[in-house]
C-alpha positions in Angstrom: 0.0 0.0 0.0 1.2 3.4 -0.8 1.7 6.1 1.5 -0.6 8.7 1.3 -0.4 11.2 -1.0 -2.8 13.8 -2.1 -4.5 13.1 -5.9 -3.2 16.3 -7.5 0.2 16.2 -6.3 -0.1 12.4 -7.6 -0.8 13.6 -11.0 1.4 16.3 -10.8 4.1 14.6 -9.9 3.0 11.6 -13.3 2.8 14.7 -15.6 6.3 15.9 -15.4 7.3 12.4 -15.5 5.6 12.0 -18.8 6.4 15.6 -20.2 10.3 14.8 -19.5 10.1 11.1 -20.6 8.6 12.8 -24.3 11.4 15.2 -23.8 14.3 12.6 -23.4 12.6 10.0 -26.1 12.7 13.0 -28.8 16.5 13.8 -27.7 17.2 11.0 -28.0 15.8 10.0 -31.9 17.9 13.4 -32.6 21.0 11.8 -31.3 20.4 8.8 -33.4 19.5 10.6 -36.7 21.9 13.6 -36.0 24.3 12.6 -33.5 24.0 14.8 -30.3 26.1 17.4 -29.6 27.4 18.0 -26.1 24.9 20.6 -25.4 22.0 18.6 -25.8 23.5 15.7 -23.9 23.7 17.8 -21.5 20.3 19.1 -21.7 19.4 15.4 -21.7 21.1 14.3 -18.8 19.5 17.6 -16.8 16.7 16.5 -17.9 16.7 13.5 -16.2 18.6 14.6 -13.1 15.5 16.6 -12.7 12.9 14.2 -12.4 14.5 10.8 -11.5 13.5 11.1 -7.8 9.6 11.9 -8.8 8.8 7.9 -8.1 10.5 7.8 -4.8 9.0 10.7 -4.0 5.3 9.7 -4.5 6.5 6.7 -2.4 7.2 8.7 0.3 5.1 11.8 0.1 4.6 12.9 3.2 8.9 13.1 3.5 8.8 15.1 1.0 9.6 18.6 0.7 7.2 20.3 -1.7 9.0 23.8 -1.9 12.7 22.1 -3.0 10.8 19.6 -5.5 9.2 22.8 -7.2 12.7 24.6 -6.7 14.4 21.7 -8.1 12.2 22.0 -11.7 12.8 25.3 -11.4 16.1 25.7 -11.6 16.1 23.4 -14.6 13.7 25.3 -16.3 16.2 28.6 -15.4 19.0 27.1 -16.9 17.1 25.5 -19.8 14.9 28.5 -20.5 15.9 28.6 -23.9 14.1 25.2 -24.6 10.9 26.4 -23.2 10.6 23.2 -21.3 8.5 24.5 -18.2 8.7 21.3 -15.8 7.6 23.3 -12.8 4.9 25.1 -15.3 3.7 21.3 -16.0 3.6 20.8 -12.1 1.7 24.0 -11.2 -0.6 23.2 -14.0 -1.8 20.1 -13.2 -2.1 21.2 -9.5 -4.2 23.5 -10.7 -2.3 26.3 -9.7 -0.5 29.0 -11.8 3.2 29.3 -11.8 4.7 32.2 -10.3 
């Protein structure tokens, strides 16, 4: 049984899952039709640094701290502002909140 953990941050948490996985899976068919230069490695590996704790999060929701996992896709989305990602946008969304 899982611990409890509120609906929306549930879905929250599975949509910026899914948004990244789309993310990574279409870097990574530009790697293999292209090649991939350093810089989008990089943004492929941030990519994933950024989100790989979301499952053991949900797992242990009430450990976790909301404000550094919204801090966390935030400061991807600051240094990768020029992809217009938005993980924490995806987040705020689905929680049915507006980003600040």
């Amino acid at each position: 049984m899982l611990p409890p953990i509120p609906e929306p941050s549930l879905r929250a948490c599975l949509a910026v899952l899914q948004y990244a996985c789309l993310h990574a899976r279409l870097l990574g068919y530009e790697g293999e039709s292209h090649g991939l230069p350093p810089r989008r490695a990089q943004l492929l590996a941030d990519l994933m640094d950024a989100v790989h704790n979301l499952p053991q999060l949900i797992l242990r929701w009430p450990e976790c701290n909301e404000a550094l996992l919204r801090g966390m896709l935030a400061g991807f989305d600051e240094k990768w502002a020029g992809e217009d990602l938005g993980l924490l946008a995806v987040f705020e969304e689905t929680m049915g909140k507006t980003p600040p």
